[in-house]
N, C-alpha and C positions, 0 to 999 in steps of 0.2 A: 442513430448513434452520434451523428457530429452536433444534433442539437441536443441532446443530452451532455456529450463536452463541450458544449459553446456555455450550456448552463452553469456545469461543473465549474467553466473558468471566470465567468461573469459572480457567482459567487464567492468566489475566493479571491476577489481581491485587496476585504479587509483581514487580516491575519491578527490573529488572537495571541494569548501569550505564548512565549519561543517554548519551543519542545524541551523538557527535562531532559539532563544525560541518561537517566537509565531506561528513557522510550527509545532514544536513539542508538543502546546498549542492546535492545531488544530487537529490534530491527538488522542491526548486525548481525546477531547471532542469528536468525532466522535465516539471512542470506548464507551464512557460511554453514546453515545445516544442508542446504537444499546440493545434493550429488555430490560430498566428500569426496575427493581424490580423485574425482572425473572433472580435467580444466575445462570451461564454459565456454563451451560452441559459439555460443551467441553473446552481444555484449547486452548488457540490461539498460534499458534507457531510462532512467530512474527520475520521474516528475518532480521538481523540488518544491511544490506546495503540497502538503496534504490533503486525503479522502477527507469529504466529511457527510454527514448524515445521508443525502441524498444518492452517495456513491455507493453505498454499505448495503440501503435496503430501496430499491425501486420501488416497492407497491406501497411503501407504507412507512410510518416511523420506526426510531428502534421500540424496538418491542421485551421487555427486561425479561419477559416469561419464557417467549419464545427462546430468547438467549440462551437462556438456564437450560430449555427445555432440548435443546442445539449440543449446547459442550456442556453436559453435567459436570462436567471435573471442576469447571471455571466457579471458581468464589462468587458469592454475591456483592463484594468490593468491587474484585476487578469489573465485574461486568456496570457495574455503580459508574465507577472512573471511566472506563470505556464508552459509555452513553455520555458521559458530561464532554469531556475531551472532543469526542464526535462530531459538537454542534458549531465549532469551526476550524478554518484550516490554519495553518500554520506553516512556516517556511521549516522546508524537511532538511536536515544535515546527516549525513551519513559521516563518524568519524573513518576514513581511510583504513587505519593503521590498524582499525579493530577486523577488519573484513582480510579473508584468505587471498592469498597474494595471485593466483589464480581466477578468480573472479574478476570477471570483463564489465564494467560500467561505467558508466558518466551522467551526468544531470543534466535534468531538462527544463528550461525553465517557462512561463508561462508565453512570454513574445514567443519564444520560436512556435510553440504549441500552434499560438496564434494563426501565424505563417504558414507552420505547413499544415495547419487542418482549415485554412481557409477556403479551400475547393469546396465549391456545393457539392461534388461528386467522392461520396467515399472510397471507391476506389482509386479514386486518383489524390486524394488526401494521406493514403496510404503510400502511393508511389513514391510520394513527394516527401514521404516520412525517409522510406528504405533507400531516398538519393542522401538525403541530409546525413541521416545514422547507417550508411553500409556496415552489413558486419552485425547490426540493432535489430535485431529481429523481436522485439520484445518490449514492450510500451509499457511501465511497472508505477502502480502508486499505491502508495502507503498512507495509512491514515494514522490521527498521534493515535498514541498505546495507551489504553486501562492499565495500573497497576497497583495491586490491592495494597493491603495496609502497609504488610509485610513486608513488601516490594518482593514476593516470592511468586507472584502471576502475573504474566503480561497477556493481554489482548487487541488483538488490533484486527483490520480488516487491509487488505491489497486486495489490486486486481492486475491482470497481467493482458495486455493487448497484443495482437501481431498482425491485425487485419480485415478487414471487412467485418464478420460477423465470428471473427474469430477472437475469444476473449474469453475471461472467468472471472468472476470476485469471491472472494472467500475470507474466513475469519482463521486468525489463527492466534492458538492458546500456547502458551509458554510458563515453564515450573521453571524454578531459580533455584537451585539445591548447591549450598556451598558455594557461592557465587558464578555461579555458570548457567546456562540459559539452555535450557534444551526444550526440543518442541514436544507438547502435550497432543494437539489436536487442531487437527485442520474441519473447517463445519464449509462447505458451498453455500455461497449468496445467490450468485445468479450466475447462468451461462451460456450466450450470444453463440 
């Protein structure tokens, strides 16, 4: 796992064009769907460069059939935009003010990453996370968003960390109906 993030970060340090607002409109509402009206235990430690292709799918590239075959609901634009966006990262912005006032996070940027996954030892890479972020139980990165013609579907892929082999990535699809973002469907990537 830490040489798969030592990859992740070695990649990502040329950064592609800056995320459109309505990825980052997407992204928000996604946060603010996840336990309505139950305040966040834990705070989100929220990586500020985006997923891209190699965090999405492990064994293989993206796969547009698979996709489709994955979240049937998902247009063949978004999933279009969603593969192109994918192939690099980009510095991630969460606007504040669009996120429930309840929600615990802050941003991570790649130095500290750095630092505290420096330990050849994952479990003590983790220690050294849960000293920096008390309270962060939760390792969160977001990749940019697919969004079809219409701007009425968003797609994108996270993955959520806490710990040794404790982790998930997964895709999630989003319907825009009257300008509000509500979540379609969640498909699993992979799970440590």
């Amino acid at each position: 796992m830490l040489a798969a993030l030592a990859g992740t970060l070695a990649s990502s340090s040329a950064l592609s064009e800056p995320m459109r607002g309505i990825e980052r409109e997407a992204i928000a509402a996604y946060l603010n769907s996840q336990a309505p009206g139950e305040p966040s235990r834990r705070t989100l430690v929220i990586e500020s460069t985006t997923a891209i292709t190699a965090d999405a799918f492990i064994s293989s590239g993206p796969d547009r059939k698979e996709l489709a075959s994955r979240l049937p609901e998902a247009t063949s634009a978004v999933i279009d935009d969603f593969i192109r966006v994918l192939s690099e990262t980009s510095a991630l912005q969460i606007p504040g003010h669009l996120l429930r006032r309840d929600i615990r996070w802050q941003m991570i940027g790649e130095g500290d990453i750095d630092r505290i996954f420096s330990a050849k030892k994952l479990g003590v890479a983790w220690e050294n996370f849960h000293k920096a972020y008390p309270g962060g139980g939760l390792l969160v990165r977001f990749s940019r968003v697919g969004i079809d013609e219409r701007a009425a579907q968003a797609l994108f892929f996270a993955s959520v960390r806490s710990g040794g082999l404790g982790g998930s990535g997964f895709f999630v699809l989003l319907h825009r109906r009257f300008g509000i973002w509500r979540l379609l469907a969640t498909e699993q990537a992979w799970i440590s």
